[in-house]
C-alpha positions as CSV (number, residue, x, y, z in Angstrom):
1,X,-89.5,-27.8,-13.7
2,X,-86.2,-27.3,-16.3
3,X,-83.3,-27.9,-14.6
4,X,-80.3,-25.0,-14.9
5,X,-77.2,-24.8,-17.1
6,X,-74.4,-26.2,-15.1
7,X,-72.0,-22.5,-15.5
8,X,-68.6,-24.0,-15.7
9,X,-66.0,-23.2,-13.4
10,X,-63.3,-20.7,-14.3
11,X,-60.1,-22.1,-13.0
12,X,-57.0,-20.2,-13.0
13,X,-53.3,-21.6,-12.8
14,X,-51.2,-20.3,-10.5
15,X,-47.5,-21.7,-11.4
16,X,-46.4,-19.6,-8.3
17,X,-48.3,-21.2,-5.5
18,X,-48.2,-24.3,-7.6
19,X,-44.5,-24.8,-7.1
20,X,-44.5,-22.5,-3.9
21,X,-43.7,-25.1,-1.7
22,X,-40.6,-26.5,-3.6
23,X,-38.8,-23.6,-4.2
24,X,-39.6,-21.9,-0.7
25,X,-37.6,-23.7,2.0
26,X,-35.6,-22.6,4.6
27,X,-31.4,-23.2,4.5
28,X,-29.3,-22.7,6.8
29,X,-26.8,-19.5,6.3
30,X,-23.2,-19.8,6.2
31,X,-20.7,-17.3,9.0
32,X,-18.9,-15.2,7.1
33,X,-17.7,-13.7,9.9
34,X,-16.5,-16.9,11.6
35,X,-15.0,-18.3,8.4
36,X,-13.2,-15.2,7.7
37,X,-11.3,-15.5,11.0
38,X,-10.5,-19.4,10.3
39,X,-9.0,-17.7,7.3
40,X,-11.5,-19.2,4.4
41,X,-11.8,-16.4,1.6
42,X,-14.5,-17.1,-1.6
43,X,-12.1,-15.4,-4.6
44,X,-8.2,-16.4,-3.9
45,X,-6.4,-13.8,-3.9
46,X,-2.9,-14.5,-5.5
47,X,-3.0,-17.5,-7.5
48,X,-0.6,-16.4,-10.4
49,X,2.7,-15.3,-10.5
50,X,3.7,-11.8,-12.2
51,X,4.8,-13.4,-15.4
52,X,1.5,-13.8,-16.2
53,X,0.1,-10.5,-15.4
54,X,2.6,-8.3,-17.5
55,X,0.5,-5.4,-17.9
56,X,1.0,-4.8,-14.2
57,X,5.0,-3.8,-14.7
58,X,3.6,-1.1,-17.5
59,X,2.1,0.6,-14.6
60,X,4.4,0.5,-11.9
61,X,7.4,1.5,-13.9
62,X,5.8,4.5,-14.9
């Protein structure tokens, strides 16, 4: 008896599920709500003075 061809395996790479378990992990979520009453805001609002912002005065003298 012959033995058969050995068919060779098709393997596919999956990048996805390779690094699935890196990426996907679960974090813990910041209260806006809560920080918003402590008074934290992301952007700061106000940081320069008007002498930097001149185009401001065009619009409010007109």
């Amino acid at each position: 008896m012959a033995k058969k061809k050995a068919e060779p395996k098709v393997v596919i790479h999956n990048f996805v599920a390779k690094h699935m378990h890196e990426v996907n992990q679960s974090h813990v979520f910041v209260d806006r709500k809560k920080n918003a009453k402590r008074g934290y805001s992301k952007h700061k609002q106000g940081r320069y003075s008007e002498d930097y912002r001149p185009f401001l005065l065009l619009f409010c003298a007109a």
